[in-house]
C-alpha distance (Angstrom), angle and dihedral (degrees) to the residues before:
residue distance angle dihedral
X1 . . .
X2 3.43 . .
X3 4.26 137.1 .
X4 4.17 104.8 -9.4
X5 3.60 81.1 119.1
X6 3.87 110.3 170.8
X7 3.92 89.7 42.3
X8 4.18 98.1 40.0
X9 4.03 88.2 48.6
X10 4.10 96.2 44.2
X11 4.03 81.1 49.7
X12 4.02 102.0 39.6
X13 3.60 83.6 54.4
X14 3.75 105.1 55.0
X15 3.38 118.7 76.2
X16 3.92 125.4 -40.3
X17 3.72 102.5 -100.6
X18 3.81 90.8 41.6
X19 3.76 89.1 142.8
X20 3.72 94.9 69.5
X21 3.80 93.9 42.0
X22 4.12 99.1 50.3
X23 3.35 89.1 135.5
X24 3.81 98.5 52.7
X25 3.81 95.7 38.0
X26 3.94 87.3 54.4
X27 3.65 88.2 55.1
X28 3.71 95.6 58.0
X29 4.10 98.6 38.0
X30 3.83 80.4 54.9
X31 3.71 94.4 46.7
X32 3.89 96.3 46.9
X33 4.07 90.8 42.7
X34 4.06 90.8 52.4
X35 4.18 85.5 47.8
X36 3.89 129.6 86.4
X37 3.74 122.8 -46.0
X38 4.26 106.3 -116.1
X39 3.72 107.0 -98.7
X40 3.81 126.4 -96.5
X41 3.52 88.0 -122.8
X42 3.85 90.1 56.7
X43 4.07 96.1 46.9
X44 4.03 87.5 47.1
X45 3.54 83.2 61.6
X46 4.17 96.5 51.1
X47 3.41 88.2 50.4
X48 3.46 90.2 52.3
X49 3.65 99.6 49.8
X50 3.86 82.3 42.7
X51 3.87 93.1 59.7
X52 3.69 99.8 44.9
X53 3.77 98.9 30.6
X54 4.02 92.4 69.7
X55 3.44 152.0 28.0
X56 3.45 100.9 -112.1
X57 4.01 126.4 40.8
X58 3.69 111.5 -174.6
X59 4.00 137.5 156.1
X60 3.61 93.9 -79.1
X61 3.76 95.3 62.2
X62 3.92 85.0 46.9
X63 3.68 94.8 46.6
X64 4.26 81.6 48.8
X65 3.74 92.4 58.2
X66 4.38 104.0 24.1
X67 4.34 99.6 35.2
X68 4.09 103.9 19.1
X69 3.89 92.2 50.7
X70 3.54 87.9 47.0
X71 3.90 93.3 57.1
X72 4.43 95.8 32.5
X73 3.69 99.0 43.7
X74 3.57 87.6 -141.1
X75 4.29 144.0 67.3
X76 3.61 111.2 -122.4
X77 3.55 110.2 -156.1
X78 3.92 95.6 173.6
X79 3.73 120.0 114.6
X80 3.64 122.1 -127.8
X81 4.29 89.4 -122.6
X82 3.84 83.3 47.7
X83 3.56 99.3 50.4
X84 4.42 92.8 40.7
X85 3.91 85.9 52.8
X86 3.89 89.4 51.4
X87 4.15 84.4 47.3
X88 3.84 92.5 46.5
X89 4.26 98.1 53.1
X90 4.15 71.7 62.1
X91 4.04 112.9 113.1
X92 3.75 77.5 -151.7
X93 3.86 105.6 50.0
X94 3.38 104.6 112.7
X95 4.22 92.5 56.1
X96 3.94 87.0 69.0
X97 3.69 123.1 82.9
X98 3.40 118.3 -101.9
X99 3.90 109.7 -113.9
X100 3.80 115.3 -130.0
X101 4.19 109.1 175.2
X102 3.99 115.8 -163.9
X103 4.02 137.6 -146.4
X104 3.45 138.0 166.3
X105 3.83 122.3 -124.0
X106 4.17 100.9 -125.2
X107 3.47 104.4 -150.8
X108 3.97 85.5 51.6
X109 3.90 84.7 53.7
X110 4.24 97.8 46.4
X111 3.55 93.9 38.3
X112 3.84 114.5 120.7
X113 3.77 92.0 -159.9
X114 3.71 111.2 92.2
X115 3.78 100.8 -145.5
X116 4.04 82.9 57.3
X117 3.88 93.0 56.1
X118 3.89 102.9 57.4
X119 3.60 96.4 72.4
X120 3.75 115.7 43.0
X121 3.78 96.1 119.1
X122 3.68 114.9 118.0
X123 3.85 129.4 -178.1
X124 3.77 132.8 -174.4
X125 3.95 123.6 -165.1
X126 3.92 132.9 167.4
X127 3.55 89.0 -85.7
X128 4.02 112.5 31.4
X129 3.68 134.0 16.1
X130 4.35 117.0 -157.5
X131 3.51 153.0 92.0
X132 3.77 117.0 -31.0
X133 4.31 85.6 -154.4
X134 3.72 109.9 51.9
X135 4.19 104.1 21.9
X136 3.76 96.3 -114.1
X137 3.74 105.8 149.2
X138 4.15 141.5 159.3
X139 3.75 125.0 -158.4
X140 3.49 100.2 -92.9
X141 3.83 95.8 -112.9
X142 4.02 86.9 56.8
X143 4.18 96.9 55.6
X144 3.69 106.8 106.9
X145 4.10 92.7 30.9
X146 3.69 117.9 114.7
X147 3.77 113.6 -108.1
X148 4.35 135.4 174.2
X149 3.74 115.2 -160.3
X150 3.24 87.7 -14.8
X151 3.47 108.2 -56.4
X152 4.14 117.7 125.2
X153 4.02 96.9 -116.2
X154 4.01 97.5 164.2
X155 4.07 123.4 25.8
X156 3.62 115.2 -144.0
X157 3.83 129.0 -172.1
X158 3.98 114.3 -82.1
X159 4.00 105.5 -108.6
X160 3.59 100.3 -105.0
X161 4.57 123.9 -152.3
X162 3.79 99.0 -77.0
X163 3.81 92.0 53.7
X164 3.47 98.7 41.7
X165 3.89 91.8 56.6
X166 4.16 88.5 51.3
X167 3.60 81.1 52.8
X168 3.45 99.8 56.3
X169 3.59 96.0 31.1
X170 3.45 90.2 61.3
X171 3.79 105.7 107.2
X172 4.08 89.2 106.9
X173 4.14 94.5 -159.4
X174 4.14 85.6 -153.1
X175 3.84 114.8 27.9
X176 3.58 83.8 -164.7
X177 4.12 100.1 53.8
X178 3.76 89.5 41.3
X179 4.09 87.6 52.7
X180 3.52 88.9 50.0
X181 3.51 90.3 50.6
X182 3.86 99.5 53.0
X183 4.20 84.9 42.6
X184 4.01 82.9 58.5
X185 3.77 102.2 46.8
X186 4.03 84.6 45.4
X187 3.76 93.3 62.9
X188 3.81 94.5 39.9
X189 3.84 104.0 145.3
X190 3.64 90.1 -129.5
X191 3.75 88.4 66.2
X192 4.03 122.2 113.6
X193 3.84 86.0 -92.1
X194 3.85 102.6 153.3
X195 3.92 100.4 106.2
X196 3.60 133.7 74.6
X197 3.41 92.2 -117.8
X198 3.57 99.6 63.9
X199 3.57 89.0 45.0
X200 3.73 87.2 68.7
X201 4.24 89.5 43.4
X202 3.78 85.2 49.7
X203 4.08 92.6 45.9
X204 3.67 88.8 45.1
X205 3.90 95.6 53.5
X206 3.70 93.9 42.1
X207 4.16 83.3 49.6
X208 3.65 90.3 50.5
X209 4.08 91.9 55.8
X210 3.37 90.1 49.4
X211 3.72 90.1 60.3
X212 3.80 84.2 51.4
X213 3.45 98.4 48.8
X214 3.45 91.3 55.5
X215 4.40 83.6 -104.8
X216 3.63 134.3 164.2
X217 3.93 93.4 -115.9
X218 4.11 96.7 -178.9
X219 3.58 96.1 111.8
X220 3.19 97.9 48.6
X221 4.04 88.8 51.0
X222 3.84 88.2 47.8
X223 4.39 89.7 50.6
X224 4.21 86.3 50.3
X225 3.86 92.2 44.2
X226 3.77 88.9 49.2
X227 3.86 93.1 43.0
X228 3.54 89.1 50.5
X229 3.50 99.9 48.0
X230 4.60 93.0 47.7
X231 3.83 73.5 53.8
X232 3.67 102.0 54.0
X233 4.29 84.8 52.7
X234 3.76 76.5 80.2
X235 3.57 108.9 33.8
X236 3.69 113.6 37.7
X237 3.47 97.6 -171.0
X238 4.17 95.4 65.1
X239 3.58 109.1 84.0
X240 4.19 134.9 177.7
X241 3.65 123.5 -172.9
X242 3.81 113.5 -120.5
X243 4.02 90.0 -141.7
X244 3.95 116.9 127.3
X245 3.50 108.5 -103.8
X246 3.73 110.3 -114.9
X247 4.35 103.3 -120.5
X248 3.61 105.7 160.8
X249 3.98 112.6 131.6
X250 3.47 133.6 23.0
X251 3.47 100.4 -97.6
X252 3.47 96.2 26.4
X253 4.12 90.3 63.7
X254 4.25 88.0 45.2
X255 3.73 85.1 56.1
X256 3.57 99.5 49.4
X257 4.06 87.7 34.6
X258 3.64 85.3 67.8
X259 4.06 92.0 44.6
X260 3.01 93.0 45.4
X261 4.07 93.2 48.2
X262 4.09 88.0 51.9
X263 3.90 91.0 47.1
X264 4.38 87.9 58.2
X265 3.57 94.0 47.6
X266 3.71 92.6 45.3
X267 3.23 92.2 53.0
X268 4.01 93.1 47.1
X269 3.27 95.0 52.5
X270 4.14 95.6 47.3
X271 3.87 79.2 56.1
X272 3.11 111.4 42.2
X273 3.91 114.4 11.2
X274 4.20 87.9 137.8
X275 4.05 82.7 73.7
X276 3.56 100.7 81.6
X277 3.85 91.5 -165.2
X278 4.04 95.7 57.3
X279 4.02 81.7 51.6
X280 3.88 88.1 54.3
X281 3.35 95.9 43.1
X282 4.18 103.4 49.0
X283 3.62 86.5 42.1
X284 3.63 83.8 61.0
X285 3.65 89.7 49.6
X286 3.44 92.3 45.3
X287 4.64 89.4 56.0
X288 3.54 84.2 47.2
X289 4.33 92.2 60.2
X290 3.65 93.2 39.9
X291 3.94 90.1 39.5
X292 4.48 92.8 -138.6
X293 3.60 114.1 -175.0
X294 3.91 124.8 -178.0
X295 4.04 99.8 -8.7
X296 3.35 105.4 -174.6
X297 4.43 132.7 169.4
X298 3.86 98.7 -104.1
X299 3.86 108.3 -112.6
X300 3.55 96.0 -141.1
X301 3.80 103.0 42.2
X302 3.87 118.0 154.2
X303 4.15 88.2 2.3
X304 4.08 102.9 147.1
X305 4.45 96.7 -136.0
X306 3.26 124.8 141.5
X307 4.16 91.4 -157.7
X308 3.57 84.9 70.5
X309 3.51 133.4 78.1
X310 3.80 117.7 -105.5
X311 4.11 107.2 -127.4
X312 3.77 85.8 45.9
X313 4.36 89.0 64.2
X314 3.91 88.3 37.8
X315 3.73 96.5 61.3
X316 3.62 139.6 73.7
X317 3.80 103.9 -161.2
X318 4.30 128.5 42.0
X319 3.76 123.7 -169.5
X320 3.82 116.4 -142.6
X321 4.03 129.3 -159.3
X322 3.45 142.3 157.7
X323 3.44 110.6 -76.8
X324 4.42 100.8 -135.4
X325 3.35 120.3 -172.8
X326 3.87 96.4 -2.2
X327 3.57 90.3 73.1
X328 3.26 110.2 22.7
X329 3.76 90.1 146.7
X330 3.72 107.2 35.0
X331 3.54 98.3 -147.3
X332 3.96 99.0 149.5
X333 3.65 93.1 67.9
X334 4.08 89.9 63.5
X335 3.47 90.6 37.7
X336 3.73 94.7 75.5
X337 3.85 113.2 122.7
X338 4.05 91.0 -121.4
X339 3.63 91.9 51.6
X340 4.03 89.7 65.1
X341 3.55 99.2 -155.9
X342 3.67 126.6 -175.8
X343 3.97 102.7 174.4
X344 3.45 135.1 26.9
X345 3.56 116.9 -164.8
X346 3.68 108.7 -165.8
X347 3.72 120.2 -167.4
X348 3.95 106.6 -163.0
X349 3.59 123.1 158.9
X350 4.21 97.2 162.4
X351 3.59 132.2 107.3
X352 3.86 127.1 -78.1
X353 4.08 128.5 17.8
X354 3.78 109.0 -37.1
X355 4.06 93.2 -150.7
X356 3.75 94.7 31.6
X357 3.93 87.5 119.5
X358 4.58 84.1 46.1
X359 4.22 84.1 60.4
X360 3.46 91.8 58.2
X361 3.81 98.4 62.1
């Protein structure tokens, strides 16, 4: 079975012979879904153990523990190899379908060289995680480790439930709704908001919807200037230039928003990089201007095969997302010649051509 993501994980995860108890399993998504949102207190912790647990924090893991929460009710810490060995001790494991989740490699998709285009398709199942096109695959547990010519130099943490929904619920239909979004659960008033410091975080993401909304956002640069500079009393290294901000034009002010967003958390973090939680936090900032989803070390970095597309051995990092509407029916991932598929019965019911991206090979 593969893609139906929110509905395949909330079923995978159940119980092992979930197929034979549909009824029973509904009842008790439906119950925990209708129950109390998880606390702040308990996603400030996530994104914590996030930050610190890995090498590379990026919007997806914050969408994991600030959006997918939201929608779940819950913080699945299971891994997907964890939760198929629970399913395979199962006298009944081979009458469930076999999940297969998809992606799309996003410097394949923006590429303007052709050869880098043809291969963006990325799949992840309880046993491998890869591209669907050209065979190159890691055991599951390995994908997100750091490797060189395929060697494992670096282990990282296997990805575990929560982050594998942000990853495939990544395919943010408005980047500038979703932004506002993230801005908004930032300032929650139930966030650790007590020092001065997050005063200027909170300032900045309320200044940064403003700029979205289309807002005059010159008080709220004159309250961060101010807070900064009481700060600096203290630390006489932080610094903030007391020069207007030029805001005139629409994209004008989003381009010196996002300036202006990098000069704060520079200046944070010169001040106070021995408070781990400023670091977290203007690194957050800092995914949020350069809008990184799903940065993971490239499995088959500095690998010499010809099968494989050349940018993808040449560099160190990927960044993963949800595909949308270019594969709305994620055919190529059953299409593989070991898979031996005869039928594929595709149940689409969103907008445009479901194979439109099939016609063009």
């Amino acid at each position: 079975m593969v893609g139906l993501l929110g509905s395949l994980v909330q079923l995978e995860k159940a119980e092992p012979d979930w197929s034979t108890k549909l009824e029973t399993v509904t009842d008790k998504i439906i119950e925990r879904l209708s129950g109390p949102a998880v606390s702040w207190g308990d996603t400030y912790e996530k994104l914590k153990k996030y930050y610190n647990g890995k090498d590379f924090f990026s919007l997806t893991d914050i969408w994991a523990a600030m959006g997918i929460t939201t929608y779940v009710k819950e913080i699945d810490e299971h891994t997907l190899t964890d939760q198929w060995d629970h399913f395979s001790k199962s006298s009944t494991q081979w009458d469930h379908p076999f999940p297969i989740y998809t992606v799309i490699d996003k410097q394949c998709k923006q590429s303007e060289d052709e050869k880098d285009t043809v291969d963006p398709w990325f799949e992840i199942s309880p046993y491998e995680a890869g591209y669907s096109l050209c065979g190159a695959f890691v055991d599951t547990s390995s994908f997100g480790s750091q490797f060189d010519n395929g060697s494992k130099k670096k282990l990282q943490p296997e990805m575990d439930m929560l982050y594998l929904q942000a990853l495939c619920g990544s395919a943010l239909a408005d980047e500038v709704e979703n932004k506002k979004f993230i801005w908004e659960y930032i300032k929650d008033p139930n966030s650790p908001h007590v020092e001065k410091c997050y005063q200027v975080l909170m300032d900045l993401a309320d200044m940064n919807l403003c700029v979205l909304n289309g807002k005059d956002p010159s008080a709220l640069h004159q309250s961060i200037r101010t807070t900064l500079n009481e700060l600096n009393a203290s630390k006489s290294q932080l610094s903030f230039p007391t020069e207007k901000q030029n805001l005139a034009g629409e994209e004008a002010t989003k381009l010196n928003m996002k300036q202006h967003t990098e000069d704060v958390c520079n200046d944070l973090s010169l001040g106070f990089s021995f408070w781990p939680d400023v670091k977290m936090w203007t690194h957050i900032y800092d995914c949020m201007n350069q809008w990184i989803w799903g940065r993971n070390y490239d499995f088959v970095y500095n690998m010499k095969d010809e099968a494989v597309t050349p940018t993808l051995l040449k560099s160190e990092t990927r960044d993963y997302e949800d595909a949308g509407l270019l594969l709305n029916s994620p055919y190529f991932s059953v299409l593989r010649k070991e898979r031996n598929i005869d039928l594929i019965i595709s149940l689409d019911f969103s907008e445009d051509n479901p194979f439109m991206v099939l016609y063009a090979f």
